[in-house]
KOLFI-579189 format. One record per residue (C-alpha): x, y, z; residue number from 0. Coordinates in nm, 3 decimals, padded with zeros to 5 digits, always signed. Each point is the difference from the previous one (the first is absolute). Layout:
# KOLFI-579189
u v w nr
X Y Z NUM
...
***
This chain:
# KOLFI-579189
u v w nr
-07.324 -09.357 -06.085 0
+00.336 -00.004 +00.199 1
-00.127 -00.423 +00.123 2
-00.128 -00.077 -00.349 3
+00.348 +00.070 -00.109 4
+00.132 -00.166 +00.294 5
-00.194 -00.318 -00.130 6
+00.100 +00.036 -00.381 7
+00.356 +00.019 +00.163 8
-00.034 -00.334 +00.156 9
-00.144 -00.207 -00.247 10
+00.274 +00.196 -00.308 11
+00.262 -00.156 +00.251 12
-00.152 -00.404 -00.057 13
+00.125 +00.029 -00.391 14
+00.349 -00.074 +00.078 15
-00.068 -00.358 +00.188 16
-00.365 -00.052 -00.033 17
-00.054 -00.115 -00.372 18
+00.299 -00.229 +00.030 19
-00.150 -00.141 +00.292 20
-00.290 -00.120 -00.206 21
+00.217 -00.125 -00.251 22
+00.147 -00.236 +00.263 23
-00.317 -00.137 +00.150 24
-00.146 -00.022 -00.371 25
+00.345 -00.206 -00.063 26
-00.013 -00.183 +00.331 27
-00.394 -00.107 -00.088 28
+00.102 -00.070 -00.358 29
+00.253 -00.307 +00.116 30
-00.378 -00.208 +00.059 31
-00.250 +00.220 -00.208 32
-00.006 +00.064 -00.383 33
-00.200 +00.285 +00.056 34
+00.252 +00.183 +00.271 35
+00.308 -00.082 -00.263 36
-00.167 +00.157 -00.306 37
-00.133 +00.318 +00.198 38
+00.371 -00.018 +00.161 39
+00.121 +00.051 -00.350 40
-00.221 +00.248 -00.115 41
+00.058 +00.200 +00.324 42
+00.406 -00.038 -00.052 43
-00.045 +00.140 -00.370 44
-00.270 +00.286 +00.129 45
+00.279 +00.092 +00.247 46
+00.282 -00.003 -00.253 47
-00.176 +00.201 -00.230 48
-00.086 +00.292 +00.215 49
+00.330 +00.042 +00.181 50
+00.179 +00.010 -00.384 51
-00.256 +00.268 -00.112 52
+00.086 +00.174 +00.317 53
+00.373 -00.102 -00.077 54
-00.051 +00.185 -00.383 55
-00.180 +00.272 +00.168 56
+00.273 +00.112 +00.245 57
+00.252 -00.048 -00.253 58
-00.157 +00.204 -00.260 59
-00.065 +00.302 +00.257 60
+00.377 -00.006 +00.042 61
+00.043 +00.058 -00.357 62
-00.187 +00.383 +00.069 63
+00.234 +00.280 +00.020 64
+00.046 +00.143 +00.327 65
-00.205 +00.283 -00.062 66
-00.319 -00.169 -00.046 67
+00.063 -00.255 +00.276 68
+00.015 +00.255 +00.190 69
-00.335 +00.218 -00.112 70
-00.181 -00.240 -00.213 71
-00.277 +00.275 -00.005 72
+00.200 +00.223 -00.226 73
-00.204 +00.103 -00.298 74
+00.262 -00.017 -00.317 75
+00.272 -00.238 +00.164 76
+00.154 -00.036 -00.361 77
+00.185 -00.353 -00.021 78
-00.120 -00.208 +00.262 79
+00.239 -00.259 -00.009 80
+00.388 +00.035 +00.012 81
+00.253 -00.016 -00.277 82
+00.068 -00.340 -00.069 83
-00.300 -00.141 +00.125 84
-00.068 -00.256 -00.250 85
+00.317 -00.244 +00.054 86
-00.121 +00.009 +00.436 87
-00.328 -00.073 -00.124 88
+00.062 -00.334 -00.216 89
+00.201 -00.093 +00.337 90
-00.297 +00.073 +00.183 91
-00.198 -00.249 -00.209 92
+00.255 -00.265 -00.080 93
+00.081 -00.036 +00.373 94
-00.370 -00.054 +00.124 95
-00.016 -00.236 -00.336 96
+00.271 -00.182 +00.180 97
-00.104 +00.029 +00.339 98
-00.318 -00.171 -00.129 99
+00.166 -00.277 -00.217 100
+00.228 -00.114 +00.270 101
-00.307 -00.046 +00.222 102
-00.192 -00.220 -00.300 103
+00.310 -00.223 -00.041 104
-00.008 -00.092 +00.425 105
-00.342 -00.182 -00.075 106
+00.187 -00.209 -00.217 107
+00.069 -00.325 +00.183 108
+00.328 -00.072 -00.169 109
+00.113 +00.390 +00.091 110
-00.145 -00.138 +00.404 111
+00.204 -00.296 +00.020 112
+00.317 +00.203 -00.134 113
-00.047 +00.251 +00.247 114
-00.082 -00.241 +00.315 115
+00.326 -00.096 -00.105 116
+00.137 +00.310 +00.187 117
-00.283 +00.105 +00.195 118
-00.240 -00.225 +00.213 119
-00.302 +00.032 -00.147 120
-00.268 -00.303 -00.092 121
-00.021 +00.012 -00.364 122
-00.332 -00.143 +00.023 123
-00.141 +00.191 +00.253 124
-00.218 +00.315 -00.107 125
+00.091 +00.192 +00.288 126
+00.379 +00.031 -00.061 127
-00.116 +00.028 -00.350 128
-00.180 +00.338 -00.010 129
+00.252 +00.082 +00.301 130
+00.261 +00.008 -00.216 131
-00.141 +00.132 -00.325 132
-00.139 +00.278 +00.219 133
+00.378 +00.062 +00.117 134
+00.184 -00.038 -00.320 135
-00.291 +00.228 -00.168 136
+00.069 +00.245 +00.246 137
+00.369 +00.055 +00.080 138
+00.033 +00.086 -00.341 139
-00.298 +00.216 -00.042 140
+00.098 +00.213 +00.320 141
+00.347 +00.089 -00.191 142
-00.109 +00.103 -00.332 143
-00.113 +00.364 +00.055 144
+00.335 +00.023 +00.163 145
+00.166 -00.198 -00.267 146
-00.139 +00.232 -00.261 147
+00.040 +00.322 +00.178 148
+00.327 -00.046 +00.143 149
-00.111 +00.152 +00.310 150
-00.267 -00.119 +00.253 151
-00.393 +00.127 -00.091 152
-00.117 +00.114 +00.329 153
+00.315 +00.228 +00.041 154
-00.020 +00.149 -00.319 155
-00.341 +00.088 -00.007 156
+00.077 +00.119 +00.403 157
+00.297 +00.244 -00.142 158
-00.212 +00.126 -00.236 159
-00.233 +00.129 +00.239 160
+00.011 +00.367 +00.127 161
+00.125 +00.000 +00.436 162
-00.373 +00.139 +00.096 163
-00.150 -00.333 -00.147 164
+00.247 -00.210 +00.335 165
-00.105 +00.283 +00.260 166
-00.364 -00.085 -00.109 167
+00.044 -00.372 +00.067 168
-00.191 -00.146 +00.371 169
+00.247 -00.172 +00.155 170
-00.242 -00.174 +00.258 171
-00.188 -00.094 -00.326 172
+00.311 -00.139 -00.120 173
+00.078 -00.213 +00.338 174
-00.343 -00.108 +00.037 175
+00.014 -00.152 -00.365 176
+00.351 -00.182 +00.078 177
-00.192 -00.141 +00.372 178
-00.303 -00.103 -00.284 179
+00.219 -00.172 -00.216 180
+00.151 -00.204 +00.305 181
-00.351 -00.084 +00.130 182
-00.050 -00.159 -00.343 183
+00.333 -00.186 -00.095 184
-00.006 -00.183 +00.343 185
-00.347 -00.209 -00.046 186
+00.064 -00.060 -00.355 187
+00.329 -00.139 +00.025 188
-00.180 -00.218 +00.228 189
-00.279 -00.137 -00.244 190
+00.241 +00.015 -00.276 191
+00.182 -00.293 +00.175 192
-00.315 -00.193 -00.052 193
-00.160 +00.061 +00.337 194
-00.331 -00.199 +00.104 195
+00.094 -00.150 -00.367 196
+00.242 -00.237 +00.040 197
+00.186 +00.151 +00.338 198
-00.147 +00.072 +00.347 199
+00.098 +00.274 +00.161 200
+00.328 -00.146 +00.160 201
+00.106 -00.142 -00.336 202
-00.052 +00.330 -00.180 203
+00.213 +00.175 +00.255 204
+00.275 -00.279 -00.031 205
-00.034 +00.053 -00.371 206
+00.071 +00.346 -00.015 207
+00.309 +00.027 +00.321 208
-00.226 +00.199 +00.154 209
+00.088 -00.154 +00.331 210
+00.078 +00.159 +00.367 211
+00.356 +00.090 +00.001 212
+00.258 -00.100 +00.277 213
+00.202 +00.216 +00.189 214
+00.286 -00.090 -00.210 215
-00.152 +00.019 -00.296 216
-00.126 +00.382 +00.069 217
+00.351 +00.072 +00.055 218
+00.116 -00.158 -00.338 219
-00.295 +00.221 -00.153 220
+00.093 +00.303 +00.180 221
+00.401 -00.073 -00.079 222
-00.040 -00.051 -00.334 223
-00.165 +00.315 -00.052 224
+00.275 +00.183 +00.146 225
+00.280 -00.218 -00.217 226
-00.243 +00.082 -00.324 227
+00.036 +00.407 +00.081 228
+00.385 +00.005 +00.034 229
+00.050 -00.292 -00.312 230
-00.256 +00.261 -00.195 231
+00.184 +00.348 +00.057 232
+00.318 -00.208 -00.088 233
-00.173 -00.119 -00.344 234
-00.134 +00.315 -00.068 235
+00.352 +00.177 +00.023 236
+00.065 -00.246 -00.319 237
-00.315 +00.003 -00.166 238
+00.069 +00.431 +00.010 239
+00.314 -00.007 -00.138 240
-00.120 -00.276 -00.303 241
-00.270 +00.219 -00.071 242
+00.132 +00.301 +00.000 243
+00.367 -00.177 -00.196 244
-00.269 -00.120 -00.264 245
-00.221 +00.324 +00.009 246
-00.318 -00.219 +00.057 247
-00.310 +00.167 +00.136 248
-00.054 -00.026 +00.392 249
-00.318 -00.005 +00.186 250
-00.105 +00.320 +00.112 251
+00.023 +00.004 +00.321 252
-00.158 +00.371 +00.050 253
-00.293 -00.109 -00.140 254
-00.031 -00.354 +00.134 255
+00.028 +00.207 +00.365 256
-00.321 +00.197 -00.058 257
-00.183 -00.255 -00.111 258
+00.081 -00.179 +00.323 259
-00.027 +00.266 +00.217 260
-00.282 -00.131 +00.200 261
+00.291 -00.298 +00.082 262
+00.256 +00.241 +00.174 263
-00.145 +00.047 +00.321 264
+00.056 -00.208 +00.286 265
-00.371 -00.145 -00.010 266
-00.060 -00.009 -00.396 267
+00.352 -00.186 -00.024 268
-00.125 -00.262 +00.268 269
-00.304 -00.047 -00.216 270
+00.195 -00.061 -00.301 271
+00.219 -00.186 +00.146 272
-00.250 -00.217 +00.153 273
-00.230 -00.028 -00.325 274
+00.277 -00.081 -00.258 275
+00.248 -00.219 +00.218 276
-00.320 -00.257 +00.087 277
-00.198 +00.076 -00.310 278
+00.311 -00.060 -00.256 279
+00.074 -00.266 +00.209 280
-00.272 -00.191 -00.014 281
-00.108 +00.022 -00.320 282
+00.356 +00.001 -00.144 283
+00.193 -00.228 +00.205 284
-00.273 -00.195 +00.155 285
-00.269 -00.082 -00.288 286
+00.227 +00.014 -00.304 287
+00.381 -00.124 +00.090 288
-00.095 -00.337 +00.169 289
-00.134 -00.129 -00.339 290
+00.135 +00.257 -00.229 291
+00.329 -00.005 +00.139 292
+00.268 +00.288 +00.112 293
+00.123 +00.152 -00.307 294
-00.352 +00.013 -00.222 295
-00.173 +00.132 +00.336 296
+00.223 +00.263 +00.064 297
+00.057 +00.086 -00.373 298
-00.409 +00.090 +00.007 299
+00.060 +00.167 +00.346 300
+00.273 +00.248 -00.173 301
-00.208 +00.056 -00.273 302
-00.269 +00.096 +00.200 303
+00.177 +00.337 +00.084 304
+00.066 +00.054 -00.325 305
-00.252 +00.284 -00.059 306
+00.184 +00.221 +00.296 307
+00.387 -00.104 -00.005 308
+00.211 +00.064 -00.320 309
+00.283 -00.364 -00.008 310
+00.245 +00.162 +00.224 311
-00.215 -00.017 +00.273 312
-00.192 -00.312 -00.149 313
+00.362 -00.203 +00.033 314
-00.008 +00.070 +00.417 315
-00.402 -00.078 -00.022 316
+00.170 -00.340 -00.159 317
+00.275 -00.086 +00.226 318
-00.213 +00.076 +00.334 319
-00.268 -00.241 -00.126 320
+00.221 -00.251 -00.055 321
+00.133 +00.033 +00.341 322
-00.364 -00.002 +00.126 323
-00.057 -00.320 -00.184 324
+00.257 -00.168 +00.125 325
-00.038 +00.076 +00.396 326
-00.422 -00.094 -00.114 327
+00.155 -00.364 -00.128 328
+00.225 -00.029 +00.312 329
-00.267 +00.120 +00.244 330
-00.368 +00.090 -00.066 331
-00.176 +00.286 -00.155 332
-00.075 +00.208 +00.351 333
+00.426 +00.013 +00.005 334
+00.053 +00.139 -00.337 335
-00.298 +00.248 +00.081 336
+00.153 +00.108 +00.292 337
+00.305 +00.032 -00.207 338
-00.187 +00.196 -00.310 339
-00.146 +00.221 +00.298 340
+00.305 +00.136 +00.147 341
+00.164 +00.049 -00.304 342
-00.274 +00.222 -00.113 343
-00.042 +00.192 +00.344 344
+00.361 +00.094 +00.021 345
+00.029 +00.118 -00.385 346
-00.337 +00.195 +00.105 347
+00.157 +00.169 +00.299 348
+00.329 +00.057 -00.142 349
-00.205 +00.161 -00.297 350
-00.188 +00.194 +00.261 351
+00.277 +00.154 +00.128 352
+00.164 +00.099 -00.293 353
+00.257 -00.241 -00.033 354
+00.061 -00.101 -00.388 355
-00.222 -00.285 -00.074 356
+00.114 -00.340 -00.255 357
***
């Protein structure tokens, strides 16, 4: 039982790179065959589709009261939505509306050649096509439950949840799936660069920055981590006294610490570390920014941690991936993972340890 669930583990950890990596060789095989491009498009609206149901799913649990997030068994729960449920819920469904229109207008070729205008992306070319109505889809899908609910899903449903439920969690489980998800982002970015498509295995690893540092370069990584923690408690000092000036909700940082608590030990914060500075990195920095430039890139990259950060803490996610951007344009991809790394392992140990996290 205990390696069946090992497996199920494994293969549950390919949906976050693993049908976008099909998407990119479908694209990549479209550029010379009809049959690639149409299958390419029917893929890219499959994927769309099921990641906005899931997107109106998780932002229609967060419109249950507390009480029956938190035992969804009871027998006469009353009301199962909250007061006020029905203006969140027209949000809920305008947004992914939107989400989906603003993807439909990118395979417009007039709406292309505008946006190559500021971004440098082939018009013509299929590949940066469905890369970047993928993208725009996507960013705004991932902010719409939080958009609606005024507070990020994940947390909410998490607070809702009685203590026993975190002292049940496996925390090896919970490592092991984070190692999985690594194992999977790493090849794909790979192929999704168009790998024993139109690159060889040199080229693809050129494409992405995924190149062996230099000395110096580790340094700048390593450096730059340590400027990003100091610039990052300073910024936090003024994002806390905004938010709390303008009485806007913060992320909940109580919360957000038990559901990482597999992260803040020495080893699981080296994992994490590991696993989001080079998988971020290369599928953020190294697939999408060369052709989809810095600001869209990292604007998807923020919204990404939508579902666990509430804007306070998605406006340092913002500045640090600008800063990673920038040292990936003015080095490679293996220097702003090194970068992404540190930062993460430091905020991890600090957390560890008790000292107040951003």
């Amino acid at each position: 039982m205990m390696l069946s669930q090992e497996i199920f583990s494994f293969f549950a950890a390919s949906l976050q790179s693993f049908p976008f990596m099909i998407l990119a060789i479908l694209s990549y095989l479209g550029m010379r065959r009809e049959w690639a491009r149409i299958l390419a498009w029917i893929w890219l609206a499959l994927l769309v589709l099921s990641i906005a149901v899931s997107v109106i799913g998780m932002g229609f649990v967060g419109l249950m009261r507390p009480q029956v997030l938190a035992n969804p068994n009871m027998a006469n729960p009353g009301n199962l939505l909250q007061s006020g449920w029905q203006l969140r819920a027209l949000v809920i469904l305008f947004g992914t509306g939107t989400a989906i229109l603003l993807g439909i207008l990118c395979l417009f070729p007039v709406v292309r050649v505008w946006v190559s205008r500021f971004i440098p992306i082939a018009p013509q070319s299929s590949v940066h096509t469905n890369a970047l109505v993928t993208v725009v889809t996507l960013t705004v899908l991932f902010a719409v439950p939080l958009l609606a609910l005024g507070q990020p899903p994940l947390l909410q449903m998490a607070s809702a949840m009685p203590a026993s439920t975190f002292d049940r969690v496996d925390q090896g489980a919970s490592l092991r799936g984070t190692l999985y998800t690594l194992i999977w982002t790493v090849p794909c970015t790979i192929f999704s660069v168009g790998w024993l498509i139109e690159r060889n295995w040199q080229q693809a690893l050129q494409r992405l920055g995924f190149v062996k540092p230099t000395l110096r370069q580790i340094a700048i990584g390593i450096g730059a981590a340590v400027v990003m923690v100091i610039a990052v408690r300073v910024l936090s000092v003024g994002i806390e006294a905004l938010w709390g000036a303008m009485g806007w909700q913060k992320t909940n940082a109580e919360v957000f610490s038990k559901l990482i608590a597999f992260a803040l030990t020495p080893i699981g914060a080296l994992v994490v570390a590991v696993t989001a500075g080079l998988g971020e990195e290369l599928a953020v920095r190294g697939v999408l920014q060369p052709k989809l430039g810095l600001l869209l890139s990292n604007l998807f990259f923020t919204s990404l941690h939508a579902v666990q950060y509430n804007f306070d803490a998605l406006l340092v996610v913002f500045v640090i991936g600008m800063a990673m951007g920038v040292l990936r344009r003015r080095t490679n991809t293996s220097t702003s993972a090194i970068a992404h790394g540190v930062y993460d392992l430091i905020l991890l140990l600090l957390a560890g340890l008790g000292v107040d996290r951003t």
